[in-house]
Structure formats: C-alpha cells, structure tokens
N, C-alpha and C positions, 0 to 999 in steps of 0.2 A: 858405889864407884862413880866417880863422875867423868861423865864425855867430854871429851874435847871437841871443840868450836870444831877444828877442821884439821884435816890429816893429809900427810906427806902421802904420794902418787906408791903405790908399791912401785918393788923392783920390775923394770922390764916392760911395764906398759906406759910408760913418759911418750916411748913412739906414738904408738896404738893412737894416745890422742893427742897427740900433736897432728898425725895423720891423716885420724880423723875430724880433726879440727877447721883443718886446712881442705878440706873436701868440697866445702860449697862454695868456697871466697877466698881470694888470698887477703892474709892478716901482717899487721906487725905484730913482733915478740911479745910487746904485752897486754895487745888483742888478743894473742891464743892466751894467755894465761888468766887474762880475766873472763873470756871468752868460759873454760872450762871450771873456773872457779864458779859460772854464773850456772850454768847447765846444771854442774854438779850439786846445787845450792846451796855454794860454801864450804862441802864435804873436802874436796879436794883444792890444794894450794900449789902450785907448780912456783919456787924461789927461783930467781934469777940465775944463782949460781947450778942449776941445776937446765933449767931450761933452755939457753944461750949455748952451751954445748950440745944437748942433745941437739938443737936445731943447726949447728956447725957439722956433725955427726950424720944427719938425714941427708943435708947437702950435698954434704962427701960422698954420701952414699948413692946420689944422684935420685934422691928420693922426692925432694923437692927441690927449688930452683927458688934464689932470692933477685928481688929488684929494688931498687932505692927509689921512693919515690915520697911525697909532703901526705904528711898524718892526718887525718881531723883537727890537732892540733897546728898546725901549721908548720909540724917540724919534721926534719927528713928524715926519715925510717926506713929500715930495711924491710921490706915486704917478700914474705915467705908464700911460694904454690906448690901445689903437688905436680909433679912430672905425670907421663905416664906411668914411668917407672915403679911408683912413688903409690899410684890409685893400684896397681896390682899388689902391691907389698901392701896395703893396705886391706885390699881383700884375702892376702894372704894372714896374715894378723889375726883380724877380726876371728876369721873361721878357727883359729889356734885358741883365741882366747874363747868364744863360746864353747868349745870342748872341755879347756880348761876348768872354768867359772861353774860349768855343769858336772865334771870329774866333783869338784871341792863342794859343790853343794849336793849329791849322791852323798860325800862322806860323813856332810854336816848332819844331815839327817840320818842315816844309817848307824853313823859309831856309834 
C-alpha cells in the first residue's frame, strides 16, 4: 500500500491549529499554512480554499482579530491574532482534543 506525501487536516481541527498556530505571533494566511505544514513535516497541507474561510469563521467568532499590514515580501497582507477570546477557546480545544486523541488511541490498541 503506498503513502501519501501529505494528507488533508481531519474534520473539525482546521481550528485547533489555526489557533494554535496563531498563539506565539500573529501570521498571514499562508504563514499559518506553511507554518503547520512545516511543524507537521509535510504530513499535513491546509488548501486555501479551505483555510481562508475558516480563518473568516474564527473572526466572526471573535476568536481572533485581523490587521493589514507589509509581508516579508513587501506585500500587504492580512495579519491574523488570537483575541483573548480566541487563547480561551483554544484551551478549551486543546483539552477536547487530548481526550479525544487518547479515547481513539485506547480503541486502536484494545479492539
């Protein structure tokens, strides 16, 4: 069976690390994405069409907060932070998902 290079975010944690993405530094849109493609090393690819809204989505949700300001590149970009709001829903996340992660790996090994 052969692997694949790199794999789509499962459902429902695109937040999670965007979230925690955005925790140490605010980023543009495809700073966080190469950002967790780097981390992840490679495993994970976040597509524009997928990312761009969630990060519209966090917003709304007053999760994080954007500012426009000049790239690395020299070009104007949206810059993405976590709110306060934003680092609480993120520890609220986190703590769902290691429950989660630890649920599915009890069953990996047990069934």
């Amino acid at each position: 069976m052969a692997r694949r290079a790199t794999s789509e975010v499962l459902p429902g944690t695109l937040d999670l690390l965007i979230l925690r993405t955005l925790q140490s530094a605010p980023l543009h849109g495809w700073a966080i994405s190469e950002r967790i493609q780097q981390i992840s090393e490679d495993v994970l690819q976040i597509n524009q069409g997928s990312l761009y809204p969630a990060l519209h989505r966090l917003e709304h949700q007053g999760w994080i907060e954007a500012e426009w300001a000049v790239s690395e590149l020299g070009r104007r970009a949206k810059y993405y932070q976590l709110t306060v709001s934003g680092r609480c829903q993120l520890s609220i996340e986190a703590l769902e998902w290691e429950r989660m992660s630890a649920a599915i790996g009890r069953v990996m090994k047990l069934a």
